[in-house]
C-alpha positions in Angstrom: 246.5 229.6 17.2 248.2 228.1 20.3 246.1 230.5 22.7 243.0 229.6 21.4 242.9 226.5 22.9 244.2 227.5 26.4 242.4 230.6 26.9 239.1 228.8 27.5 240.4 227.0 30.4 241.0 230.0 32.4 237.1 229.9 33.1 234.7 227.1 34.5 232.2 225.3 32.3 229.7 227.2 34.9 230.6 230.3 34.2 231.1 229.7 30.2 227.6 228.4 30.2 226.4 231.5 32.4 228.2 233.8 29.7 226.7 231.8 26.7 223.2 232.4 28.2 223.6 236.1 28.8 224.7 236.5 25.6 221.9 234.7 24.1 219.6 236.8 25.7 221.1 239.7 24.5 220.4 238.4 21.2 216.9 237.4 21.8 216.2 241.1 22.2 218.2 242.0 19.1 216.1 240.1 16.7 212.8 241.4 18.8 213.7 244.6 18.1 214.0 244.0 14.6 211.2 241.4 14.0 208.4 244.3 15.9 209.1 245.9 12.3 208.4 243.0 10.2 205.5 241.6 12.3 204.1 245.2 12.3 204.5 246.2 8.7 200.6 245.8 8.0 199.3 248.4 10.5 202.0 250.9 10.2 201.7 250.9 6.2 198.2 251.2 6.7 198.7 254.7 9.1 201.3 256.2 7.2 200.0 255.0 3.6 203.1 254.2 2.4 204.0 251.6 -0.5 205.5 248.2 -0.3 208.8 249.5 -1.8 208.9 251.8 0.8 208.2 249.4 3.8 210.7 247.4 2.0 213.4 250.6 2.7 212.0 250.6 6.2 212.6 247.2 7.2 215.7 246.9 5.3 217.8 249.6 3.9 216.9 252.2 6.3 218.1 249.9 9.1 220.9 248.1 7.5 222.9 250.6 5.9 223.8 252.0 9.3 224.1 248.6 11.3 226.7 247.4 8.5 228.6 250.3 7.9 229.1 251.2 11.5 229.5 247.9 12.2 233.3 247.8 11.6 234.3 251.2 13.0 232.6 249.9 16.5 234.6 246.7 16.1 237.8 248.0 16.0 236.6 249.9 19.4 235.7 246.5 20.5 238.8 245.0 19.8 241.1 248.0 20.5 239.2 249.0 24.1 236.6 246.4 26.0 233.8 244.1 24.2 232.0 243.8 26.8 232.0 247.5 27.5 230.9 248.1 23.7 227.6 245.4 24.4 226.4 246.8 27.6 226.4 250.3 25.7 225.3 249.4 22.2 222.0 247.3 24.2 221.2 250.1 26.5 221.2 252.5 23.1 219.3 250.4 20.4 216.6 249.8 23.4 215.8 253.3 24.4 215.7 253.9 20.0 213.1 251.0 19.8 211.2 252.7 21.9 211.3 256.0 20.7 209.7 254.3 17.9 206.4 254.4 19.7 206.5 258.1 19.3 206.9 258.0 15.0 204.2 260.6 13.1 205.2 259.8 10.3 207.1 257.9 8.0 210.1 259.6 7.9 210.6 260.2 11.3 210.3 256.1 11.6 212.5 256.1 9.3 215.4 257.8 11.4 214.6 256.0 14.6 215.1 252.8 12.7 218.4 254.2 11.7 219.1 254.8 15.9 218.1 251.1 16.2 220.8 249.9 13.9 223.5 252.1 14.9 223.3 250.0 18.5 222.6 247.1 17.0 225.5 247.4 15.0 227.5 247.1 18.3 225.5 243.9 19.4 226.6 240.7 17.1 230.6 240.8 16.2 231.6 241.7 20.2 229.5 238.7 21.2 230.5 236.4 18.8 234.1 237.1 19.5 233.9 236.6 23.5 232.6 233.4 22.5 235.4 232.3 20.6 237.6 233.4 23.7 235.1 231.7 26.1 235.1 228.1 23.8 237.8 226.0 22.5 237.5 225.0 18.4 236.0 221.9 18.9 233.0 223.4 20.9 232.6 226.8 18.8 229.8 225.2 16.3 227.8 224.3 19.0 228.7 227.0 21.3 227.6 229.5 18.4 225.1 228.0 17.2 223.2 227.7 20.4 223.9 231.7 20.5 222.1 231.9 17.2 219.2 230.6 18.7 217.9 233.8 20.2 217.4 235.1 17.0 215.0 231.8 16.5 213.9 233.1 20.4 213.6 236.9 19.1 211.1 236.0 16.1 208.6 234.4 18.5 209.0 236.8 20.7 208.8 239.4 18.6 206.1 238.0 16.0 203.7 236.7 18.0 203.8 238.8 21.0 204.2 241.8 19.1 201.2 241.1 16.8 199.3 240.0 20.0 200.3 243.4 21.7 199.5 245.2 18.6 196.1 243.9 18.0 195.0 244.2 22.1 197.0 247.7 22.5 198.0 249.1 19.3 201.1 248.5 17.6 203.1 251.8 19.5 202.8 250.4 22.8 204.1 246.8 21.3 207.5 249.1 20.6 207.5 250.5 24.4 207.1 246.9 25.8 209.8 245.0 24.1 212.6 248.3 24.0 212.8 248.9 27.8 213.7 245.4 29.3 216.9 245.8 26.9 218.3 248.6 29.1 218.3 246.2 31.9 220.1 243.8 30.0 222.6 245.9 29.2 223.6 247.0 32.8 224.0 242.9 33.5 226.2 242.6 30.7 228.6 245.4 31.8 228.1 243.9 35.4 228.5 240.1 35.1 230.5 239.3 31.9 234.6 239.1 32.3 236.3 240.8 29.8 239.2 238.0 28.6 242.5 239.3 28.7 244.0 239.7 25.1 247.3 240.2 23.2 247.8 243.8 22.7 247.5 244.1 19.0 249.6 245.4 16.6 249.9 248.7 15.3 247.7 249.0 11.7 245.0 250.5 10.4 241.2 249.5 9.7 241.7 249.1 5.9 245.4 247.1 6.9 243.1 244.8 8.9 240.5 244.4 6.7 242.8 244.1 3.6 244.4 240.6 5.8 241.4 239.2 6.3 239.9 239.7 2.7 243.4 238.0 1.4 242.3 234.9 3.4 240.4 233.3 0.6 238.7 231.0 2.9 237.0 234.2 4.4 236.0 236.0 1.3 234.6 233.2 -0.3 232.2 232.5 2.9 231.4 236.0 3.3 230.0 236.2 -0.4 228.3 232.7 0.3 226.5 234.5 3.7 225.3 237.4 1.9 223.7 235.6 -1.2 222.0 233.2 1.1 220.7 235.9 3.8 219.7 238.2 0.6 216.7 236.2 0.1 216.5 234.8 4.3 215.9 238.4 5.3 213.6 239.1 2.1 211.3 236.4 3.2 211.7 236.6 6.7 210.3 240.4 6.4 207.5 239.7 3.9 206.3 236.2 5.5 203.6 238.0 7.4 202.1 239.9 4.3 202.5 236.8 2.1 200.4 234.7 4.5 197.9 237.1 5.2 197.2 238.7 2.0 197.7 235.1 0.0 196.5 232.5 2.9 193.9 235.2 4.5 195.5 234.7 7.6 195.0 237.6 10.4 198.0 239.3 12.2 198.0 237.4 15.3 197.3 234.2 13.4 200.3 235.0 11.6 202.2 236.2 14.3 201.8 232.7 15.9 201.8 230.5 13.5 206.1 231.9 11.9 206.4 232.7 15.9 206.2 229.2 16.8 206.7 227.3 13.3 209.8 229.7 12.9 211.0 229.5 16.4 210.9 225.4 16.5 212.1 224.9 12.8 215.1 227.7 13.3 216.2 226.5 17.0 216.6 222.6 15.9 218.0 223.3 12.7 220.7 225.9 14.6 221.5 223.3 17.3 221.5 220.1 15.3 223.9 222.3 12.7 226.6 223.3 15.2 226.3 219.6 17.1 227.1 217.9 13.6 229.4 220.2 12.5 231.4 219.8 15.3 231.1 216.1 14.9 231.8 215.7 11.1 234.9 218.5 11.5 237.0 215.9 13.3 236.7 213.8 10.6 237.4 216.2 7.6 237.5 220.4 8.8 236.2 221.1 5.1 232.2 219.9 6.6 232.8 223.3 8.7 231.1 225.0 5.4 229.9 221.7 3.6 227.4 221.5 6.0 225.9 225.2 5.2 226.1 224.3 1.3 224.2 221.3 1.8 221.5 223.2 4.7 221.1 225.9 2.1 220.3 223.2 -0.8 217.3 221.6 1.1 215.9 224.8 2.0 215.7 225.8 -1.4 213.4 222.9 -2.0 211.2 223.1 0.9 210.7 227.3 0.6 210.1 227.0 -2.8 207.2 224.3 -1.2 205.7 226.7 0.9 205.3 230.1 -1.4 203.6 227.8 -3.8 201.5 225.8 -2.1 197.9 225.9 -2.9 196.2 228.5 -0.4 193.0 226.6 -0.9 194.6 223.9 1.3 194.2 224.6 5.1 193.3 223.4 8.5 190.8 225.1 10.2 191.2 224.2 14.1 188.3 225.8 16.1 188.6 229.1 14.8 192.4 228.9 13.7 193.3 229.5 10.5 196.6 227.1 9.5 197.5 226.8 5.8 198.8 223.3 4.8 201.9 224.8 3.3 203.5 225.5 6.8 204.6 222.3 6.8 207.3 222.8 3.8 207.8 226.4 5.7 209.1 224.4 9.0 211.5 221.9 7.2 213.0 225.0 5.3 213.6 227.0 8.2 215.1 223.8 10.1 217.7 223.3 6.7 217.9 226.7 6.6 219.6 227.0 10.1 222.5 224.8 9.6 224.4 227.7 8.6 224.2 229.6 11.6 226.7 228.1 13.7 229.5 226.6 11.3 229.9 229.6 9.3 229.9 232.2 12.8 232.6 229.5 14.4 234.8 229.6 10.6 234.9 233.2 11.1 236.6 233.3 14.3 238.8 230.3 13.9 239.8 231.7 10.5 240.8 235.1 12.1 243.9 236.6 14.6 242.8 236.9 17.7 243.3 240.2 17.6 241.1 241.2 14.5 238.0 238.9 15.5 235.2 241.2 16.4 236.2 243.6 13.0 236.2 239.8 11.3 232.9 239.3 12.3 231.8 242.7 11.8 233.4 242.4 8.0 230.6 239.4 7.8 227.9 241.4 9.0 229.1 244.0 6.5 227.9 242.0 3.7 225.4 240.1 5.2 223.3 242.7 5.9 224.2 245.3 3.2 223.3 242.8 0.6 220.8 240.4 2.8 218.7 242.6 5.1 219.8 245.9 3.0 218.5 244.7 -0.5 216.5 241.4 0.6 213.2 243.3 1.8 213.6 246.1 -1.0 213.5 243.4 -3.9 211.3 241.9 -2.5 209.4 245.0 -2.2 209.8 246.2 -5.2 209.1 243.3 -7.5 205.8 242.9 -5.4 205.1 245.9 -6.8 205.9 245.6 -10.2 203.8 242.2 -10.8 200.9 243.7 -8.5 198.9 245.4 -11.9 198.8 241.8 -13.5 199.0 239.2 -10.3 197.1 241.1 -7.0 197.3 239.6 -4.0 199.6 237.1 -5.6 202.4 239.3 -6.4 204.1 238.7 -3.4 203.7 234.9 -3.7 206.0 235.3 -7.2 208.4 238.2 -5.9 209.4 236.0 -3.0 210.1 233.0 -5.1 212.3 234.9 -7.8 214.5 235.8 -4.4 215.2 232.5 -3.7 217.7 232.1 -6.9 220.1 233.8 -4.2 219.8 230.5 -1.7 221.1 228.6 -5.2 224.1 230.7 -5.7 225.0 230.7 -1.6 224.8 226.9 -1.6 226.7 226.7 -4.5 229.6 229.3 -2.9 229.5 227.7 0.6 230.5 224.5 -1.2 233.8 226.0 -2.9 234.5 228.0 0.3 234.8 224.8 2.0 237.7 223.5 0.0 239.6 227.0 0.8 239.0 226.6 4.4 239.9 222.9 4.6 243.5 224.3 3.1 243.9 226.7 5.5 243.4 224.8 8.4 245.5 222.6 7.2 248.5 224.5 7.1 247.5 226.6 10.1 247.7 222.8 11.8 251.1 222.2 10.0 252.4 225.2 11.1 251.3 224.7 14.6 252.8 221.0 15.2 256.2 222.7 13.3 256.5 225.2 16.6 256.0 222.2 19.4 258.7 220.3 17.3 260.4 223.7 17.5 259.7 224.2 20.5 260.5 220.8 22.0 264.2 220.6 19.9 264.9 224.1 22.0 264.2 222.3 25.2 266.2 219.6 24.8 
């Protein structure tokens, strides 16, 4: 725990900044990558004349099994060899798979290109997380992570507006070509200009050893269980927000595409931002806000989601020849609430964790987060959409999307308990560590 607060100082503020950035980007392409799917679910349903179910397995399962799974494997490479190395190559591989993706005949063949898109991408989040813990003392990591988090806010814009805008100008395979090759280019600069931090050489145990000591922290399983319930329904809405305003609102593609690119884009990069800036703040105070904060994020978004999907459609602003539903309103203060867990929870991970095991820590996360959240989000979402379709039409999706959100009640409600757990543990983590300067000062004189 010592080294964690002097390994930052071995690197300017500059050059922690110029790494934060870098590493942002990377993650602005990550989330464009997967947002082309989302934003482009329409038109590629319509050409392959598949069912919502099954772009629900597309989006989601098909993706996500193979990002989580590998996710761990590729950490412990991470940890065990070069993060930095593991970035540059996972970026380079998930971008030349995206864009293979303009190429798909069919369904299934999409299918398995999606699956080459997660297997890099599951090399893209955990390695980057954990040179930011190295990179940022405890008492920046919040912010420093939540500001990190923002390219995913960065990503949807990009992704769902330009791609829809791309898609209705050039056809939604070239949108695939346009967005995949600049991340080949990014990942050269990351193997180029980001330092790998010296660390500890770790100990001598095996993946289930590490990941049986980080489950018995019960600070960490609790949170992990509180991310995945909460992203189970994020990533279910976040795929089927394009259909549910078009089919429900009447929206078109690119109005669609604009109006989450921008509404999502502002809404997630404030909420991100003022999450980790307040967390940081109200930590020094009490550490137990670290996943209060989350709880209380997750609480209001409830409220303001459950808003939007049943808002009156009748309701709208017509601005020249711009279609805006009222009910965008309640979706912008759900995705600012809905932020505040970015940050805090990514920063609890890595404080909570050895050194040695962070990127398999974060990994672990992702593990759950997107096996239950981006695996099974989309798919029930899918799937209950069609189930209610023969009595409710268009408004299936309306009423599958607001079932989901009885996950965001259960993650509030685990966030809140995990916070007592972590509060503990920091506690005697800080005990211990005052023990070994009286130690160490006794030896001295």
């Amino acid at each position: 725990m010592q080294a964690d607060h002097h390994l930052p100082e071995r690197y300017s503020p500059a050059y922690r900044n110029f790494v934060l950035a870098l590493l942002v980007l990377v993650y602005v392409f990550n989330f464009i990558d997967r947002q082309l799917m989302t934003i482009l679910l329409e038109p590629i349903k319509a050409e392959f004349g598949a069912s919502d179910t099954a772009m629900g397995f597309l989006t989601g399962f098909a993706f996500a099994l193979f990002y989580a799974t590998l996710g761990l494997p590729i950490a412990r490479l991470a940890d065990r060899w070069s993060r930095r190395n593991v970035l540059s190559i996972s970026v380079i591989l998930w971008s030349v798979m995206t864009s293979l993706c303009a190429g798909a005949s069919g369904f299934l063949q999409m299918a398995l290109l999606r699956v080459g898109v997660g297997v890099g991408e599951a090399g893209g989040t955990p390695p980057s997380q954990s040179l930011i813990a190295d990179y940022f003392p405890p008492h920046q990591r919040s912010t420093a992570m939540g500001i990190h988090s923002t390219g995913s806010q960065i990503g949807v814009l990009l992704g769902m507006f330009g791609g829809a805008v791309i898609a209705d100008q050039l056809g939604w395979r070239m949108a695939f070509i346009i967005f995949g090759v600049p991340g080949v280019v990014i990942g050269l600069l990351v193997a180029l200009l980001i330092k790998e931090p010296v660390k500890p050489k770790p100990p001598q145990e095996s993946l289930l050893q590490s990941m049986r000591q980080l489950w018995a922290l019960p600070a960490f399983m609790q949170l992990s269980l509180a991310t995945a319930f909460t992203a189970l329904s994020g990533y279910g809405l976040g795929t089927w927000f394009p259909s549910f305003l078009i089919r429900v609102h009447g929206v078109s593609l690119v109005e669609a595409g604009l109006i989450l690119g921008l509404a999502g884009t502002f809404a997630g990069l404030a909420g991100a931002i003022t999450g980790g800036l307040l967390c940081d703040r109200l930590c020094q105070r009490d550490t137990r806000w670290q996943l209060r904060l989350p709880a209380i994020g997750a609480g209001l978004s409830l409220i303001f989601m459950a808003l939007f999907l049943l808002w009156p459609s009748q309701q709208f602003w017509l601005i020249q020849d711009f279609h805006l539903p009222v009910a965008v309103v309640f979706f912008v203060f759900g995705g600012f609430f809905s932020a505040f867990w970015l940050g805090p929870t990514y920063a609890a991970v890595q404080t909570l964790s050895p050194s040695h095991l962070r990127t398999q820590a974060s990994a672990m996360l992702m593990l759950l987060l997107n096996l239950i959240g981006m695996g099974l989000g989309p798919v029930l979402i899918g799937t209950l959409s069609d189930i209610f379709t023969p009595t409710l039409g268009e408004q299936a999706i309306r009423y599958a999307m607001l079932v989901s959100l009885a996950a965001v009640a259960i993650g509030s409600l685990l966030y809140w308990r995990a916070a007592q757990a972590y509060g503990d543990h920091m506690d005697r983590s800080t005990g211990e560590d005052n023990m070994s300067k009286n130690n160490t000062v006794a030896d001295i004189t």
